[in-house]
N, C-alpha and C positions, 0 to 999 in steps of 0.2 A: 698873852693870849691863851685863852681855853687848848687843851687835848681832848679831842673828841676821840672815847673809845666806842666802836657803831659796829653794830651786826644784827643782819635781815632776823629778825625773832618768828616772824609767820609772813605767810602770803593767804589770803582769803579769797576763794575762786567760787563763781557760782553767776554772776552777772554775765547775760549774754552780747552785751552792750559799751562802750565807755560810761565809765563813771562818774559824775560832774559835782554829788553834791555828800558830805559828812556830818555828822553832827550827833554830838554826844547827849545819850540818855540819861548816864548817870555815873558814877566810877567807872563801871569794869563794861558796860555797853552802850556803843554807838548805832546808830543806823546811814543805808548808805542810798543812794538813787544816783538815776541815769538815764541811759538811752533807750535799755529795755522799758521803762514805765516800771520797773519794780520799786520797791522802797523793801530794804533788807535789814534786819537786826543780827547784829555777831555779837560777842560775848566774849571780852578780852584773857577775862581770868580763864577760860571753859577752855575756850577756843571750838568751841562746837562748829558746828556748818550754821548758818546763814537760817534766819527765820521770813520769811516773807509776812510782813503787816498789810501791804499795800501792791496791787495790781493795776496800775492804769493803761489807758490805749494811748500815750502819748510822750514822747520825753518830759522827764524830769530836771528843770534846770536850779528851781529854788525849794528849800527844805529847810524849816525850824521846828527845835523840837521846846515846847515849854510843859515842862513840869510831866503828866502822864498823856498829854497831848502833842501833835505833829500839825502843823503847817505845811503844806503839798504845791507845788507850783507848777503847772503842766505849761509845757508850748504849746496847748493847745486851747486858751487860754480858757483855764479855771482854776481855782482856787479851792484847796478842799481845809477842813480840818477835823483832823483823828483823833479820835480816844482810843488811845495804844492798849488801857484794861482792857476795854473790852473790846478791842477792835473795831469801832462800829464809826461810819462817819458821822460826827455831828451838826455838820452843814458844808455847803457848797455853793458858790457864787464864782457867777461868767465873770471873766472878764475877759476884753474886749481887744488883748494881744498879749502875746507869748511873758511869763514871770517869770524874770531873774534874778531879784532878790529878794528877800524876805528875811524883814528885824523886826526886833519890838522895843518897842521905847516908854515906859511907863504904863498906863492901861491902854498903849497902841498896839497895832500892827503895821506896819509899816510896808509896801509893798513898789517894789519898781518892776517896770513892765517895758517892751520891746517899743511901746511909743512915746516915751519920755515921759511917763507918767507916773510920778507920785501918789499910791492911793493910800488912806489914811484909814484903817476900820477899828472897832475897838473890837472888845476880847470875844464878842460873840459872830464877827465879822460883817458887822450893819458899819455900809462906809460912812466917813464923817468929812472926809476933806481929800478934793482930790485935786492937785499941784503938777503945773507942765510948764519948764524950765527952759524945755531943749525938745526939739524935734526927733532926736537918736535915744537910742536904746537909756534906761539907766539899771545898769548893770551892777552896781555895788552899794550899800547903803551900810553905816555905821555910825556909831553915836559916841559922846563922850561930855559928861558934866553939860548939856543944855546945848554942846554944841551936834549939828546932824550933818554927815559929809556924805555927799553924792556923787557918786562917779559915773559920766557918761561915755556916751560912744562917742562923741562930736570932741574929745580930748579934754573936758573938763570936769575939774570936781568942784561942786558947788557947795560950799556950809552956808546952812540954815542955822538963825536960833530955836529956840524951843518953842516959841512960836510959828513956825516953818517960815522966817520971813529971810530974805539972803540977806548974806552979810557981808560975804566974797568969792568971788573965783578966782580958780588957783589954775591959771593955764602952760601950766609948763609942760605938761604931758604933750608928747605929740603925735599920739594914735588915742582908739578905743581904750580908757580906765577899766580893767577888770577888779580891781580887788583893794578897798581902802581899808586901814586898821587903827583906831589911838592907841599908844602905847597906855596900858591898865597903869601906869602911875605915872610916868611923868604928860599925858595929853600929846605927846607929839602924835602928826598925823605921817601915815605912812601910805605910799600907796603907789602899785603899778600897773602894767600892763601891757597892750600888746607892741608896745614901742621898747619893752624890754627892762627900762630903767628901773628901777626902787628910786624914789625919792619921798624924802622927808621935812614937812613945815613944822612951826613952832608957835604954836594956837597963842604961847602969851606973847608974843609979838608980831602979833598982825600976820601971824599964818608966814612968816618969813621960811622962804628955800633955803637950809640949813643941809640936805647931803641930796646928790644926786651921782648915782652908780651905774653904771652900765652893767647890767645884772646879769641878764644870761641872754644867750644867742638867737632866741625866738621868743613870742610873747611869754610874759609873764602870766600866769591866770590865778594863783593866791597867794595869800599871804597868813600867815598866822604866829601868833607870837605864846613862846614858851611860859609853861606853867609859874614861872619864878620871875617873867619877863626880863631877864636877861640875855636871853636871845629870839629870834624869828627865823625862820624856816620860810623859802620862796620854793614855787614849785611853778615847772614851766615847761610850753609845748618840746621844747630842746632836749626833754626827756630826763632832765635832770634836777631834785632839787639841791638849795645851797642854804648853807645855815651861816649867818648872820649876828655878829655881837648887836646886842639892839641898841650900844649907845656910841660907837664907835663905827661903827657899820661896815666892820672892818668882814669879811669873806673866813670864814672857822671850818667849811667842811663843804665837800663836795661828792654826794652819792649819786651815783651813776652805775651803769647796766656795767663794766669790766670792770670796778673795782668793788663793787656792791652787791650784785646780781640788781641794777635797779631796774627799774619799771621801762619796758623797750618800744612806750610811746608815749605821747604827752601825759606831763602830771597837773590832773586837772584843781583836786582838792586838798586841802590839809587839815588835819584836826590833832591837837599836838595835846593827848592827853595826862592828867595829874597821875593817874595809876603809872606806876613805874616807868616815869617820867618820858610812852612812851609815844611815839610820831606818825602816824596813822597818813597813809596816801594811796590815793586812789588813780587811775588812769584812765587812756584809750586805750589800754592793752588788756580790759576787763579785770584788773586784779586789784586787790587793795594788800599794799604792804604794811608790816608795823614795824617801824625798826627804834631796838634799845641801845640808848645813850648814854653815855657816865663822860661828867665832863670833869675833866684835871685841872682847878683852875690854878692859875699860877699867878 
């Protein structure tokens, strides 16, 4: 098993809000959003203070960033997208309940919404196909080689082919799915939520339950897997995240507020970046921490 050597490298303060959403611009900077309606840019290598791109009157629950562009997803239900050069929105479209999450898959967008709604837009966001599964929320959407896994509020995660047509549900969860992930090489699907567990299927055998963990003491809300994918990183409302062997599933490190200075209420997001290998989270205690990793493998 891995030695994790970990210590808090910064804390980034400036959100008046919890924090709910991450996502990486490019190397050295990510942007963040929340509850204030801000969307914020930091700057890993600088460490400067926080740039404001975006000001909305509404929380912020879903954010993707492609290429010099941002994808915006208000609870209040619209949808925007930004041109980060020049700051300037390039369009906006209602929609018709709260966005939780937001992928893209090919020349898609992919959007899940608080009414089990799948809406499908292409790159300029004229929708093309809109898919309703489940009456609950679908809060998590991920993709992998043609397959499309959806996690609901009603406890199930549903794969679509690339066609959007289903092919199975996986109902082992036994609350609200926040957060599904494919492992980036071997396709296994991961995924938890507010019932706590991590559990993992095995796409080439019929989506077979191959690990089920009792993760952490309150819901689980992401998941994200390391730049080498040889580990994942959980983060969850218990205030605690836990870093994870991605193929053994075996429990490697556990940072918390007395042994860490970690984050002293739920950790909502994770973005586990290439630059110095290093692990970026966010909370409801308004702060985003980065902490740097060196792992000893043995």
């Amino acid at each position: 098993m891995a030695n994790i050597q970990l210590q808090k490298s910064h804390t980034f303060t400036g959100h008046t809000s919890g924090i709910f959403c991450l996502q990486a611009v490019d190397e050295y900077h990510f942007l963040s959003a929340g509850g204030d309606g801000q969307v914020v840019s930091w700057d890993l290598k600088n460490l400067f203070d926080g740039q404001i791109i975006a000001k909305l009157d509404s929380i912020i629950y879903g954010l993707l960033t492609d290429g010099d562009k941002v994808l915006i997803g208000e609870s209040s239900r619209a949808l925007h997208l930004l041109d980060m050069t020049n700051n300037i929105v390039l369009r906006s479209v209602e929609i018709k309940s709260p966005i939780f999450a937001i992928h893209r898959i090919g020349d898609q967008y992919l959007i899940g919404t608080g009414a089990g709604e799948l809406l499908c837009f292409d790159l300029e966001l004229n929708l093309k196909k809109k898919i309703r599964l489940s009456e609950k929320s679908l809060r998590t959407i991920s993709s992998y080689q043609g397959d499309i896994a959806l996690g609901y509020s009603d406890n199930i995660i549903r794969i679509l082919n690339e066609d959007f047509e289903l092919k199975i549900e996986l109902t082992e969860p036994t609350l609200s799915v926040f957060s599904t992930q494919f492992h980036p090489e071997s396709g296994v699907l991961i995924a938890t939520g507010r019932d706590a567990h991590i559990r993992a299927w095995d796409r080439f055998i019929h989506f077979k339950l191959i690990h089920d963990v009792s993760a952490h003491t309150f819901a689980t809300n992401h998941l994200v897997f390391s730049p080498d994918s040889k580990y994942f990183a959980s983060g969850s409302m218990d205030k605690t995240i836990k870093i994870w062997d991605a193929t053994t599933f075996e429990l490697v490190k556990v940072i918390d507020k007395a042994r860490h200075d970690g984050h002293t209420n739920s950790v909502n997001n994770l973005l586990w970046m290439k630059y110095d290998n290093l692990l970026v989270t966010c909370s409801d205690d308004r702060t985003i921490a980065v902490w740097d990793m060196n792992f000893d493998e043995k």
